[in-house]
C-alpha positions in Angstrom: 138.9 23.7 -110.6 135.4 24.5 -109.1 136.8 23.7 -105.3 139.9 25.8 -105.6 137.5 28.6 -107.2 135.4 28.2 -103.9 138.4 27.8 -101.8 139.8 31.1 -102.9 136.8 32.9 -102.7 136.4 31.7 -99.1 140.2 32.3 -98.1 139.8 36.2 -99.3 136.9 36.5 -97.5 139.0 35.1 -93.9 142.1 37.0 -94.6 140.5 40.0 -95.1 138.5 39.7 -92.4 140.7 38.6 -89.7 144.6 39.7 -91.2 143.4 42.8 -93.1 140.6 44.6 -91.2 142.3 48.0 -91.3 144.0 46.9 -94.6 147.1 46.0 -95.3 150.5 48.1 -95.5 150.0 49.3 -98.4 148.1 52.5 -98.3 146.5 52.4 -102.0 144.2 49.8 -100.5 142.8 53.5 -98.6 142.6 55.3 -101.7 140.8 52.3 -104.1 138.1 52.4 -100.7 137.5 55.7 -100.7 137.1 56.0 -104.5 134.8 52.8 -104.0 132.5 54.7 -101.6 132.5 57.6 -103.4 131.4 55.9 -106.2 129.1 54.2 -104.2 127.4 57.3 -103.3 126.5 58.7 -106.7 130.2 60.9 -107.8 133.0 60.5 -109.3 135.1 62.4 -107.6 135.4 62.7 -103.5 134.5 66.4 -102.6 136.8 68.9 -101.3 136.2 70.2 -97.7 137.4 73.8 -97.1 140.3 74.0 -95.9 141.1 71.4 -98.7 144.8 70.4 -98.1 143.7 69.5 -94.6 141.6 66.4 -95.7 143.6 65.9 -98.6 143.3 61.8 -99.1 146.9 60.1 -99.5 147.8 61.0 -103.4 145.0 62.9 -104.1 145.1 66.4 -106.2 142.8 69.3 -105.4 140.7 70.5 -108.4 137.5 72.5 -108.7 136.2 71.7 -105.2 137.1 67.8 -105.2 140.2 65.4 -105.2 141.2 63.8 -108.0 142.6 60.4 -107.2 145.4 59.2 -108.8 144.2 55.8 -110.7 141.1 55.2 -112.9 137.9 54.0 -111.0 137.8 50.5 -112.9 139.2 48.2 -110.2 137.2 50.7 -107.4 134.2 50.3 -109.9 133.9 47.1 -109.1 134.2 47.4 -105.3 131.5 50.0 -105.5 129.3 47.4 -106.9 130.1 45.5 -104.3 129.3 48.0 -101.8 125.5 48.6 -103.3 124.9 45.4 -103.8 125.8 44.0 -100.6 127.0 46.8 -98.4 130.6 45.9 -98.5 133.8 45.2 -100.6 134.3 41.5 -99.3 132.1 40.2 -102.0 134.1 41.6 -104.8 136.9 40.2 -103.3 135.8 36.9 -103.3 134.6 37.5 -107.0 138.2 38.5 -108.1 139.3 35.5 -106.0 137.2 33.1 -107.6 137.4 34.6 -111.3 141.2 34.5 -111.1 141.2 30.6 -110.8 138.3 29.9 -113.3 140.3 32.4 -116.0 143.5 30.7 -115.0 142.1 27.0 -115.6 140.0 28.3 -119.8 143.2 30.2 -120.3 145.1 27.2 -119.7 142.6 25.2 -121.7 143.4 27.8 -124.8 146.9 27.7 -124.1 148.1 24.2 -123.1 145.3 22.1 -125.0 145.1 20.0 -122.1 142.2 20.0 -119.7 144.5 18.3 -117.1 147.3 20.9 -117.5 144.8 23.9 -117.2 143.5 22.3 -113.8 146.9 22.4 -112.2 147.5 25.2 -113.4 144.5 27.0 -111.6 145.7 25.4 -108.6 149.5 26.8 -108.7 147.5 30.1 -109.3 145.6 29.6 -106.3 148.1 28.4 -103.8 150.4 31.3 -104.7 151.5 33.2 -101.4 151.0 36.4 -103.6 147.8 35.8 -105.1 146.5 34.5 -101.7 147.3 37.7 -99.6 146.1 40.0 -102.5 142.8 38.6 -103.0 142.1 39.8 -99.8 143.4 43.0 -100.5 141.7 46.3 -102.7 144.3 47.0 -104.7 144.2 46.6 -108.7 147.3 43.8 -109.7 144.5 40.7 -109.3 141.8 42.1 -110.9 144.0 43.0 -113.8 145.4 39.4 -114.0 142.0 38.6 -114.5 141.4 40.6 -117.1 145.0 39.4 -118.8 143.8 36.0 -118.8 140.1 36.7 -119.9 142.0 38.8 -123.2 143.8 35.7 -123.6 140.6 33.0 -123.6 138.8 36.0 -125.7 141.1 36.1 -128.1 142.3 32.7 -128.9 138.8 31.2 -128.1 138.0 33.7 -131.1 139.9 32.4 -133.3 139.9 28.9 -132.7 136.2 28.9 -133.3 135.6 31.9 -135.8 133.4 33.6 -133.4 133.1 37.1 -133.2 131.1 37.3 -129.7 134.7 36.0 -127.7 136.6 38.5 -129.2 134.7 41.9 -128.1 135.1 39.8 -124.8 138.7 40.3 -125.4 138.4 43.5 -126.6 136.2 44.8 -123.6 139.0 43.1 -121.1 141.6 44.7 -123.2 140.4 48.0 -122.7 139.3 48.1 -119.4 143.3 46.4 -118.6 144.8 49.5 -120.2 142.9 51.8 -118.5 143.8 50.5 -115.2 147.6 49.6 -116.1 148.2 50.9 -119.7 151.8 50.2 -119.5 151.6 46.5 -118.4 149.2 45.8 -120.7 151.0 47.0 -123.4 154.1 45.0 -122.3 152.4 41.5 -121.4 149.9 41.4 -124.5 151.7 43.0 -126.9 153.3 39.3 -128.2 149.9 38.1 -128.3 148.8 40.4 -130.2 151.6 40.5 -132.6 151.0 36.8 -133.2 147.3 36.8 -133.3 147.6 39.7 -136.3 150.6 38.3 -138.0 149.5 34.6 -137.7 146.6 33.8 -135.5 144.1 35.4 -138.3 145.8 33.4 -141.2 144.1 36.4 -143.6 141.4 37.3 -141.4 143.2 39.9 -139.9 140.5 42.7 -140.1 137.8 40.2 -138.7 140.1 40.2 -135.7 140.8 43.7 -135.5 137.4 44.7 -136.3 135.5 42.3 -133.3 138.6 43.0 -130.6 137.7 46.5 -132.0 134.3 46.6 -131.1 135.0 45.6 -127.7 137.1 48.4 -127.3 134.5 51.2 -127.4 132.7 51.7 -124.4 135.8 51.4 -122.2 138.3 53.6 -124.4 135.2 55.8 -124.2 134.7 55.7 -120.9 138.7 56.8 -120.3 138.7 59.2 -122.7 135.8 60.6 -120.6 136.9 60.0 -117.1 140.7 61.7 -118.1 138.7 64.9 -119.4 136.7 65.3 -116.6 139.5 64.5 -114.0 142.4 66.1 -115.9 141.1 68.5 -118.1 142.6 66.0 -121.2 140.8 62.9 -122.5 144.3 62.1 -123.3 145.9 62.6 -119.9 145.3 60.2 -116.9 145.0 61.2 -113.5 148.4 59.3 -112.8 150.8 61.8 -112.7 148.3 65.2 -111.8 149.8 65.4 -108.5 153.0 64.9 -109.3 154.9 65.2 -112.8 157.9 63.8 -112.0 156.1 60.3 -111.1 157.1 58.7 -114.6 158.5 56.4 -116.4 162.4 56.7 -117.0 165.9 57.7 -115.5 166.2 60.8 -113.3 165.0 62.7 -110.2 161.9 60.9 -108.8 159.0 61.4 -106.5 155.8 60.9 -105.2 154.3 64.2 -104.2 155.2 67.7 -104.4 157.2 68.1 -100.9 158.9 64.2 -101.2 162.7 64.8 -101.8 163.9 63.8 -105.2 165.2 60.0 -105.5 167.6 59.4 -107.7 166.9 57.1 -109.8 169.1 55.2 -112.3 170.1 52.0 -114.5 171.5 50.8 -111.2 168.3 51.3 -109.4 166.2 49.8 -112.0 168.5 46.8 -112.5 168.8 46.0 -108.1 164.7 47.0 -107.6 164.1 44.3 -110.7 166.4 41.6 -109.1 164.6 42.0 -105.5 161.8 41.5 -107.4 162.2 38.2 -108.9 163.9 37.0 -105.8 160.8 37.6 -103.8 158.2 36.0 -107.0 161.0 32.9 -106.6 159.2 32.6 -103.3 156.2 33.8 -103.7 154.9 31.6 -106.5 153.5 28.3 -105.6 157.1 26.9 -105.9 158.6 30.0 -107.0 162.2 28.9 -108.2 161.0 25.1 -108.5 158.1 25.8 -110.9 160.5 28.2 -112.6 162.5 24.8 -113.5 159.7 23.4 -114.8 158.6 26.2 -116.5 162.6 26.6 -118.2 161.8 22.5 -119.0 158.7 22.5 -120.5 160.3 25.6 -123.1 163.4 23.7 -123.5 161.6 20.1 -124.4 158.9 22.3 -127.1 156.4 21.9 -125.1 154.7 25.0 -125.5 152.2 26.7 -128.7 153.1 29.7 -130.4 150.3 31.8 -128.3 152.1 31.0 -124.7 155.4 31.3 -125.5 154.1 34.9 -127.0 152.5 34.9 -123.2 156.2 33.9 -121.9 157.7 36.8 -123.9 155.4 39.8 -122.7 156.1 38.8 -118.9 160.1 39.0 -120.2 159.3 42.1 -121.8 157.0 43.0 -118.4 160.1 42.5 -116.3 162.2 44.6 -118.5 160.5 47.4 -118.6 160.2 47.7 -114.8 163.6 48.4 -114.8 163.4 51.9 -116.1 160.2 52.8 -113.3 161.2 54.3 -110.2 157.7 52.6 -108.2 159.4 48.9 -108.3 162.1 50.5 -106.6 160.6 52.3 -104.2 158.2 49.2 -103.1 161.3 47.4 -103.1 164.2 49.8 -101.6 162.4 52.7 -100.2 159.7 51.3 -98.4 160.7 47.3 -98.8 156.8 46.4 -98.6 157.4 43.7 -101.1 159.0 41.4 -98.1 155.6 41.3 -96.6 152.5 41.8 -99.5 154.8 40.0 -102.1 156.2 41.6 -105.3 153.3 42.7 -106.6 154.3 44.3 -110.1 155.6 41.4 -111.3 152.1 39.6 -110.4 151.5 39.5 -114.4 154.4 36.8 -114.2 152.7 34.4 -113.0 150.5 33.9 -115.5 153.0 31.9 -117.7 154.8 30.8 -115.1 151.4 29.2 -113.6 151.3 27.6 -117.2 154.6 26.5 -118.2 155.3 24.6 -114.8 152.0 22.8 -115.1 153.1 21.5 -118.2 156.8 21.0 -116.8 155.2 19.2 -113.5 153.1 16.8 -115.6 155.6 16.1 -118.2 157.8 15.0 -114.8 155.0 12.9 -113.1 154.2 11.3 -116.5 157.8 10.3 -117.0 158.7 10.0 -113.3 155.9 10.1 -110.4 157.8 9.7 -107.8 159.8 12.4 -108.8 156.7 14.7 -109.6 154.9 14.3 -106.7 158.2 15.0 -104.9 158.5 18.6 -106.8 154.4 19.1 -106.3 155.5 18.5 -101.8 158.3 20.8 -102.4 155.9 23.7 -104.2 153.5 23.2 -101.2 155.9 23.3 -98.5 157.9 26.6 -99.8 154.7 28.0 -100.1 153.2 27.2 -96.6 156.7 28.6 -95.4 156.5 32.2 -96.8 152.9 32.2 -96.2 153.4 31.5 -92.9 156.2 34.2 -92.6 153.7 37.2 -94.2 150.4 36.3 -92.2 153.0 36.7 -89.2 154.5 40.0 -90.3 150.5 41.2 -91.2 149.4 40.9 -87.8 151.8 42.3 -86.5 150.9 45.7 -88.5 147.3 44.9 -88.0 147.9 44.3 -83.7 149.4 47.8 -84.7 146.6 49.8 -86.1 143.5 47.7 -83.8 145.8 49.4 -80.5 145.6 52.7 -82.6 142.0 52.7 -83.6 141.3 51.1 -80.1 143.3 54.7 -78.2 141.5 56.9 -81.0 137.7 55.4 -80.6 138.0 55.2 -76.9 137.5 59.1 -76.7 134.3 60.1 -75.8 131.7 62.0 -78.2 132.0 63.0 -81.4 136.3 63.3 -82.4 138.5 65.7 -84.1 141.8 64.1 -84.7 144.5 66.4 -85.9 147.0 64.3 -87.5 150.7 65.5 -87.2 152.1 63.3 -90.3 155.0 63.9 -93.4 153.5 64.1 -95.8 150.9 65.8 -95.1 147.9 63.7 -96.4 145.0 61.8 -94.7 145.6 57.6 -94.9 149.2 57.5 -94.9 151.3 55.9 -93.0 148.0 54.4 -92.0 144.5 53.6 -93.3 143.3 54.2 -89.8 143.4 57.8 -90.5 140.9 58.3 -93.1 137.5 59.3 -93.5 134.4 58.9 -95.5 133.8 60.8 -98.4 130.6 62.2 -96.6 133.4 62.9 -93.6 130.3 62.1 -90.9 132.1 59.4 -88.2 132.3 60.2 -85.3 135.7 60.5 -85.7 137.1 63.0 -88.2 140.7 63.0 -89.5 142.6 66.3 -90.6 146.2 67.0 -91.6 148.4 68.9 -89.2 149.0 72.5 -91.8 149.7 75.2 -89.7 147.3 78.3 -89.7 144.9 76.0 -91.3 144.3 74.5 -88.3 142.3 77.4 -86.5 139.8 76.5 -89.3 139.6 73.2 -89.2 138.9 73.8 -85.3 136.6 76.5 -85.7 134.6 74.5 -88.6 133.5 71.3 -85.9 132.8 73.1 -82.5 131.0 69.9 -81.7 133.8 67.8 -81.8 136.4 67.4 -78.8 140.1 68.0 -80.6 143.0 65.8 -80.5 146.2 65.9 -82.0 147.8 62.3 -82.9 151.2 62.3 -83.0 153.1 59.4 -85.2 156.3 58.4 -85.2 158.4 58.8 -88.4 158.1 55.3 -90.3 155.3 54.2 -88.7 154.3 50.8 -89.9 156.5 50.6 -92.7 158.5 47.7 -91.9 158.1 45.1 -89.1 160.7 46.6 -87.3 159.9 50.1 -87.9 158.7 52.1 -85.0 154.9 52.0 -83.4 155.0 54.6 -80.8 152.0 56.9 -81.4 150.7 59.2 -79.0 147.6 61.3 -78.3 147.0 64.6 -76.7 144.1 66.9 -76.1 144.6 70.5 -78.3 143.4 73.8 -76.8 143.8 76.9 -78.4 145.5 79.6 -76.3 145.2 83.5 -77.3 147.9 86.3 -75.7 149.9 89.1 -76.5 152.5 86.9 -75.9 152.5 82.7 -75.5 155.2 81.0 -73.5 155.4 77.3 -74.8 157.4 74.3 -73.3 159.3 72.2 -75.1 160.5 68.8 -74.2 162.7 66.1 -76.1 165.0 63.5 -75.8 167.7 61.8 -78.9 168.0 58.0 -78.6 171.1 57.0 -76.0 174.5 56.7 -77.1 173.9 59.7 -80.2 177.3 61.7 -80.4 175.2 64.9 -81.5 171.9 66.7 -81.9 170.7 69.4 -82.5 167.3 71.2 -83.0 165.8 73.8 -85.8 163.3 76.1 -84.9 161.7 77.6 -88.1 159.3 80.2 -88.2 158.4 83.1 -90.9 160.8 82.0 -93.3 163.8 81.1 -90.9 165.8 78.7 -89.8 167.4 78.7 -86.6 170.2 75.7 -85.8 170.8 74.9 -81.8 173.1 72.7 -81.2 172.2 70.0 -78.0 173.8 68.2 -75.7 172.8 65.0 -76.5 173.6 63.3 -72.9 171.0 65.3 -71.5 167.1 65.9 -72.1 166.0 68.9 -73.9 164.3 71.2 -72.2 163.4 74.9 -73.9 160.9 77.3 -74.1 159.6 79.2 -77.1 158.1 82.9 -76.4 155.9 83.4 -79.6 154.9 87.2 -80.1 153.5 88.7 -83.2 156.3 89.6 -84.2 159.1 87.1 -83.3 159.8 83.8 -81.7 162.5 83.7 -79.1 164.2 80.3 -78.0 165.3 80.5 -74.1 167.3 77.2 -72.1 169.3 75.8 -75.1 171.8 78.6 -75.8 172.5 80.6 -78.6 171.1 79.5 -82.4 174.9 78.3 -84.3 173.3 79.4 -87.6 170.1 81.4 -88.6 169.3 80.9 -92.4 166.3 81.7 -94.9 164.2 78.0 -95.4 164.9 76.9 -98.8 162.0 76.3 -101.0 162.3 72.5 -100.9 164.3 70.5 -98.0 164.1 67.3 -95.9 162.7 66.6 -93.4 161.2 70.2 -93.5 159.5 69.4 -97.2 156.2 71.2 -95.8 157.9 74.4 -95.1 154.9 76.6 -94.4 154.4 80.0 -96.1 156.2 83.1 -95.1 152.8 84.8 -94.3 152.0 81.8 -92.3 153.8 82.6 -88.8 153.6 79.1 -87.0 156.2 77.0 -86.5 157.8 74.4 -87.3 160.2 71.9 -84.7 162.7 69.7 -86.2 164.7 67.3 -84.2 167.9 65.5 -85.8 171.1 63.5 -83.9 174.2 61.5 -85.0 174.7 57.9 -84.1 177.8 57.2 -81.8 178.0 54.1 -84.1 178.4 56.1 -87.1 177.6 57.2 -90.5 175.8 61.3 -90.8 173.0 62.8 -89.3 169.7 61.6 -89.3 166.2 63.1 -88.9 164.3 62.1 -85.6 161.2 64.1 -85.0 159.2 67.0 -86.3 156.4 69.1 -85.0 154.4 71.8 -86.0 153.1 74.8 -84.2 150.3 76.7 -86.0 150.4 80.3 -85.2 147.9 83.3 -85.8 148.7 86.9 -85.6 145.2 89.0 -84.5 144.7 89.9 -88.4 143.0 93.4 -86.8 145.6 94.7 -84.6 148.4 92.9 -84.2 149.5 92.8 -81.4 147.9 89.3 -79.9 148.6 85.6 -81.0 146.9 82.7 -80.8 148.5 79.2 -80.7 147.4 75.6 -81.2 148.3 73.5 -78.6 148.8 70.6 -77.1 146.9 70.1 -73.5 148.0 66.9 -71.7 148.5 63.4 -73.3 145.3 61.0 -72.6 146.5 57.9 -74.7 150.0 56.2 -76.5 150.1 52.9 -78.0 153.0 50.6 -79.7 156.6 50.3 -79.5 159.8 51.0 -80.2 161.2 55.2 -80.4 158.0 57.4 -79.7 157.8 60.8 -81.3 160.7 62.7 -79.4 159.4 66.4 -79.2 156.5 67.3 -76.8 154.7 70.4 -76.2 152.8 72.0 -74.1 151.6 75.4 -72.4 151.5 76.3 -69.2 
């Protein structure tokens, strides 16, 4: 147990170092970091540089003069202590790491009565692909394992004993679980906690409730606390402050104000949940093999009260995923489950660790050959889909080292624009992201129209760039790594005469572009053999579109659309560029490129405009379809 505690500590220290040094694909990992440094620094909350929206952090809400991010600073908490203590966040990795196999093998112990079992166990743990990747990752699904299994040695190390000291262990773990994930822990220790009231206690049921009580102060305080402060509620977490409709049940779905509504439904639910346990079939040590055993060792008794109360909550884990929309957008939307592993059901594992360690020995007892067949054939589906994601991960990280690589190569102290939908700061991409005392030498801002003359006049110091990505960027393996970066200038006039070049992939049967500025949407239909070439006249009071025809419908911009979802304000006169085609090889139209133009009108007169623009291209990276529009001034 001890060398597969060190061996995981040392493996998250490796991968994170050499597979996740710009972190992984999912863009949470950004978000616990910043919240990390922040805390770090003394605050609680990251604060607010004017224009706010234009350093807005990925799912972060504006309030008071700070962001509020969306999860509880537990799991960050602990990476912030890392971070004093030692300067950096790979420490509390290795911690989690290391923690996750010692709980694994006294929860085993508590479980399985069987020193042996527990051991094995803490080694299925460890060799899981999906534990393995994520203990080199910031994000919260191991910690809160940990803190599963440490409930589950609290409490029936409690009882077992009569102890009151393990049980405020349990009830400290307990409450610090709920406020990370209330609604997993709820689901995977609500069994256990049935059973340890109606039958662990056998009459003592207030000594339980009152130690596991006891435990539960300082963190439910702490909540209560941290939800007032953040939310205005002790009773309202920070979860859903962005964006209401990021909740549990049927309906229309999203994750930020300007994302179009997903529909989501039984359907949904039921297809996310069964890509789901397809990839943990994998993505276990063994995956469906250990799920054999595991079925075995239930089927031959095998198994106390307490773990098959362990084997019901992850049931009851796995059905209530199906009625929240984030399983299936990790698995549907943006498929990153193929490559970090399906990390909601991670709370699975924790019986399914146990059960096939009782399954496997029961097998080797009976038949060794036989046993240490099934142990080879758990290692080598392991070392297969391990092999598969470290491949697939540095490919995304080759990705973002040739995009930091462009970005740092500029000289002096950096003002990167970013053009990006939506419009927040480490998404798609934790390259993009600042400190919460924003003082690199390269700063990151949000493309948002008139905002930008601001953010430009705020940093004279700082040499501006606008970074164009393309839509997708790093989202899949095959998706699309094409950015590209250009000088910005600003350009004043009575009138500004910009160029505007683009192309539609070959073989499309149509395009078209919009053009949408003060409230309007103009449609120009393209021929779609042939680059685009335009040019937009942008006066105070109008913008006029020359060398693609006549517009074949001008309409008012609805309050909500895709991909215009950031429609800028009607008093806000840039513009926006939106660029979509139609296959040859079928099916509707499809979005290809947007860019915006911020636009001033002279506020005194006017009757002069100024424009943000781009001034030549000095770097592009990646692969695959670039970001088609390009503009420029003569």
């Amino acid at each position: 147990m001890a060398a597969a505690a060190v061996l995981s500590a040392l493996a998250a220290v490796l991968i994170n170092h050499y597979l996740f040094p710009y972190l992984s694909i999912n863009n949470d990992e950004a978000l616990y970091r910043l919240q990390a440094q922040t805390l770090a620094g003394g605050h609680l909350f990251p604060s607010a540089s004017t224009p706010a929206q234009s350093y807005a952090p990925w799912l972060a809400a504006v309030v008071d003069g700070h962001y509020v991010l969306k999860y509880t600073p537990v799991v960050a908490g602990l990476f912030a202590l890392s971070l004093v203590l030692t300067g950096g966040t790979v420490a509390g990795l290795a911690f989690v790491a290391a923690a996750a196999v010692v709980a694994t093998y006294h929860a085993g112990i508590e479980l399985l009565g069987d020193r042996r079992a527990a051991a094995v166990a803490a080694w299925l743990l460890a060799l899981s692909p999906l534990v393995i990747l994520h203990s080199a990752m910031m994000l919260s699904y191991l910690p809160v394992l940990v803190l599963y299994e440490c409930v589950l040695v609290g409490l029936l190390r409690g009882l077992r004993t009569g102890r009151g000291a393990p049980l405020v262990t349990a009830g400290l773990a307990l409450g610090l679980a709920m406020a990370v994930r209330p609604y997993d822990a709820a689901l995977v220790l609500g069994p256990l906690a049935v059973w340890a009231v109606h039958r662990g206690a056998r009459g003592q049921r207030w000594w339980l409730l009152r130690w596991v009580g006891v435990g539960l102060i300082v963190p439910v305080a702490a909540l209560l606390s941290y939800n007032a402060a953040a939310t205005g509620s002790p009773f309202t977490l920070p979860f859903a402050l962005l964006e209401p409709d990021d909740k549990l049940g049927f309906g229309d779905r999203r994750l930020f104000p300007t994302d179009p509504a997903h529909r989501f439904g039984p359907v949904e639910g039921l297809v996310s949940i069964g890509d789901h346990l397809w990839f943990l079939g994998i993505w276990a040590c063994g995956g469906v093999f250990l799920a054999a055993l595991s079925v075995a060792a239930v089927v031959r008794r095998r198994l106390s009260g307490p773990a098959l109360a362990v084997g019901v909550g992850a049931v009851l884990l796995i059905l209530g995923y199906i009625v929240f929309w984030g399983a299936w957008n990790a698995a549907e939307l943006w498929g990153g489950i193929r490559y970090v592993g399906p990390f909601y059901l991670m709370p699975v594992l924790i019986p399914l660790v146990f059960f096939g360690a009782r399954g496997l020995i029961d097998l080797a007892v009976a038949r060794p050959w036989a046993g240490g067949l099934t142990a080879a054939a758990c290692l080598g589906l392991s070392t297969v889909v391990l092999v598969f994601a470290v491949g697939a991960n540095v490919s995304f990280t080759r990705r973002d080292r040739n995009l930091t690589n462009m970005i740092t190569a500029q000289p002096g102290r950096v003002l990167v624009i970013v053009s990006a939908d939506p419009a927040f700061l480490m998404h798609p991409t934790s390259v993009v992201a600042n400190s919460p005392a924003m003082d690199g030498r390269v700063l990151y801002a949000v493309s948002r129209g008139r905002a930008d003359f601001t953010v430009l006049a705020d940093h004279p110091d700082r040499s501006p760039y606008l970074l164009r990505l393309p839509d997708g960027y790093n989202r899949t393996r095959e998706s699309p790594s094409a950015a590209r970066l250009e000088r910005l200038r600003v350009v004043d006039g009575l009138s500004i005469g910009v160029d505007v070049r683009a192309s539609v992939p070959a073989g499309a049967r149509a395009a078209r572009l919009e053009v949408i500025s003060d409230g309007r949407r103009a449609s120009y239909s393209l021929d779609p053999a042939r680059p685009v070439t335009a040019t937009l006249t942008i006066s105070p009071d109008r913008v006029d579109v020359a060398g693609i025809g006549s517009a074949s419908t001008i309409s008012a911009v609805p309050a909500v659309g895709v991909p215009t979802a950031g429609v800028l304000a009607k008093m806000d006169h840039s513009v926006i560029l939106a660029l979509f085609y139609t296959p040859a090889s079928g099916g509707g139209e499809r979005f290809l490129d947007r860019q915006d133009l911020p636009v001033r009108v002279d506020a005194g007169t006017g009757t002069g405009v100024s424009v943000v623009a781009p001034d030549g291209q000095v770097g592009a990276v990646g692969s695959g379809l670039a970001p088609a529009i390009r503009l420029s001034v003569g």
